[in-house]
C-alpha positions in Angstrom: 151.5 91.0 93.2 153.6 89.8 90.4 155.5 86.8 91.0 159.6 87.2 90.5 161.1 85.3 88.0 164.7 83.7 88.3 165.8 80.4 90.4 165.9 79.8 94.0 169.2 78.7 95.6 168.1 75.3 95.7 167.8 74.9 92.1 171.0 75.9 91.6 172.9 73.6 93.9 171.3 70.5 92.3 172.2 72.0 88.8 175.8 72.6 90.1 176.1 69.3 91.6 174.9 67.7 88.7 177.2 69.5 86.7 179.9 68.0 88.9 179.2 64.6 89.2 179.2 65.0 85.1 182.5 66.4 85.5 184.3 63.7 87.4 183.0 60.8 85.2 183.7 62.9 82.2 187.4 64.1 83.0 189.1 60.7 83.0 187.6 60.0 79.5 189.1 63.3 78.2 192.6 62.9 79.4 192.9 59.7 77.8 191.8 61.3 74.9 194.1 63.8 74.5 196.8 61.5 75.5 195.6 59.4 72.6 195.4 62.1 70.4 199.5 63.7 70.9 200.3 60.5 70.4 198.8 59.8 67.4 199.7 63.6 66.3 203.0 62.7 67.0 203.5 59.8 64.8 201.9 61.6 62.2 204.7 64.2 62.0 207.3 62.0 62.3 205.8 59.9 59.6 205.5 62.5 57.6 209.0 63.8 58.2 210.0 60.2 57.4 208.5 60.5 54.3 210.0 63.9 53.1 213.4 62.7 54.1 213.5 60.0 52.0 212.0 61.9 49.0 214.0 64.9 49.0 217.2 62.0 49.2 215.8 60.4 45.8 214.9 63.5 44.3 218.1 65.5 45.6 220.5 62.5 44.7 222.3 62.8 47.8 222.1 61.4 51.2 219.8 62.6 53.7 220.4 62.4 57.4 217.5 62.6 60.5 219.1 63.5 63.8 217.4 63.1 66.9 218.3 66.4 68.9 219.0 64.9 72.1 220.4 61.1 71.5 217.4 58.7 71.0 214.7 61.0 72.6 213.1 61.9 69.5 210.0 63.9 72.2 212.4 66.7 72.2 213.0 67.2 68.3 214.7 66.3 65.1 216.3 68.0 62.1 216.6 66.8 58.3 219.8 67.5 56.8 221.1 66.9 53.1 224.9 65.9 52.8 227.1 68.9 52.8 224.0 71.2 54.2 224.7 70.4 57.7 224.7 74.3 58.4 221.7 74.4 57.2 218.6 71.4 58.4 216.1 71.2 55.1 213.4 70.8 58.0 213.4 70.7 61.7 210.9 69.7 64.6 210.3 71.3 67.8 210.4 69.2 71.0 206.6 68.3 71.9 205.1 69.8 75.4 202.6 66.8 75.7 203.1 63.8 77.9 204.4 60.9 76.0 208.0 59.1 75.2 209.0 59.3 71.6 212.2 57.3 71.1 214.1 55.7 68.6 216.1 52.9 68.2 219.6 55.0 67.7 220.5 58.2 67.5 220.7 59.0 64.0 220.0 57.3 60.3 220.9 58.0 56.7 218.9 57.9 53.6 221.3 57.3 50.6 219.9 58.3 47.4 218.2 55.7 46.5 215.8 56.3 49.7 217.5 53.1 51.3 218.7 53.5 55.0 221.4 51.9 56.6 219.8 49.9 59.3 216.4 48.7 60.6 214.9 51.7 62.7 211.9 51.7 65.2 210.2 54.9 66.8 207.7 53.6 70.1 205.4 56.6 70.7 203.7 56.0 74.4 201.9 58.0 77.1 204.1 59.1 80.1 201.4 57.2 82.1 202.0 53.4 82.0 198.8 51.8 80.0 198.0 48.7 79.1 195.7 49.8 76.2 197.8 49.3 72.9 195.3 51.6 71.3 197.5 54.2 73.2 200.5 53.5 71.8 201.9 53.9 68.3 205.3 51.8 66.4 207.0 53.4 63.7 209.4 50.9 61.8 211.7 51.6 58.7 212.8 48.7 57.0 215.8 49.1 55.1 214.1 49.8 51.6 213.3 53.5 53.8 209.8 53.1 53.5 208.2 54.1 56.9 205.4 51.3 58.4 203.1 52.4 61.4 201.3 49.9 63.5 199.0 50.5 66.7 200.8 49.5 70.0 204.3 49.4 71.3 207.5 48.2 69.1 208.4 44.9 70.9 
């Protein structure tokens, strides 16, 4: 008689359970993961953004303004304006979905054409979570020459 081919019910619950056991140990390492990852995304953006706003100032010769959308939570979006195009943002951002705190230090900040800002600003980008791991956390800081500085951990 030929013998069947395929796996007995047995095999497959040790296969599933080792599957499972895999899964646990692996799902705390992914979520900090991706929580280090929208973190990082999100400084890059608003790096970027930084960046752009001071440029199109210098290259515009007029003063550029950031907003935050709502106050100093910058998680929920900012717009770019150029003086006396406040009907119309040069760029804006969307608020974020993932879980971390993006705020800033006030509300708002101008560029003047020469790329300088006004005041000293700092961005802290952390997980919702509380964490101890600075490698988490990201500090954006402009100086008032406007050029943007980002450093790993929180602003103190």
């Amino acid at each position: 008689m030929p013998r069947e081919r395929g796996f007995t019910l047995v095999e497959a619950l040790v296969v599933i359970t080792i599957v499972g056991i895999l899964a646990a140990f692996g799902f705390p390492a992914m979520t900090r993961f991706l929580t280090t990852q929208a973190v990082r995304s999100a400084s890059y953006d608003l790096f970027a953004d930084l960046i752009y706003a001071r440029s199109e100032a210098i290259a515009r010769g007029t003063p550029v303004t950031v907003t935050g959308l709502s106050g100093v939570n910058y998680k929920l979006g900012w717009r770019i304006d150029a003086a006396g195009a406040a009907t119309n943002p040069i760029r804006t951002q969307d608020a974020r979905g993932s879980a971390i705190v993006l705020t800033a230090s006030q509300n708002a900040f101008t560029f003047d054409r020469n790329g300088r800002v006004d005041a000293t600003m700092t961005f802290n980008i952390v997980p919702v979570e509380a964490t101890n791991q600075d490698y988490m956390k990201r500090c954006i800081r402009l100086d008032p020459s406007g050029r943007p500085k980002s450093a790993e951990g929180a602003c103190p």
